[in-house]
C-alpha positions, -999 to +999 in steps of 0.1 A: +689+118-791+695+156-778+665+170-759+654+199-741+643+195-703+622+215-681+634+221-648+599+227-638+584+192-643+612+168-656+592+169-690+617+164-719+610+177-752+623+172-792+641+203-800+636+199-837+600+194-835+588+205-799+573+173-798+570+154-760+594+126-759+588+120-718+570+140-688+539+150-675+533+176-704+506+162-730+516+191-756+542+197-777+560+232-771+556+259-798+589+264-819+604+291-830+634+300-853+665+315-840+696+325-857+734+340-848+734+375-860+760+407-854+772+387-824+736+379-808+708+356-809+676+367-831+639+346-826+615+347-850+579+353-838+548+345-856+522+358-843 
């Protein structure tokens, strides 16, 4: 399974979900969409 990992704390992380699969962290990461667009990299923010 692929995962995100913070070089911070060693906490790894779902990236489909933001959910913690190991670490010291005890909550899941917000998640945000991102697409390819005109050659960059778009995030959409909800406030």
């Amino acid at each position: 399974m692929a995962s995100f990992l913070c070089s911070m704390n060693g906490s790894q992380f779902d990236p489909a979900t933001g959910e913690v699969l190991k670490g010291v962290v005890s909550q899941p990461r917000l998640r945000y969409t991102a697409e390819e667009r005109d050659g960059g990299i778009c995030v959409t923010v909800q406030p």
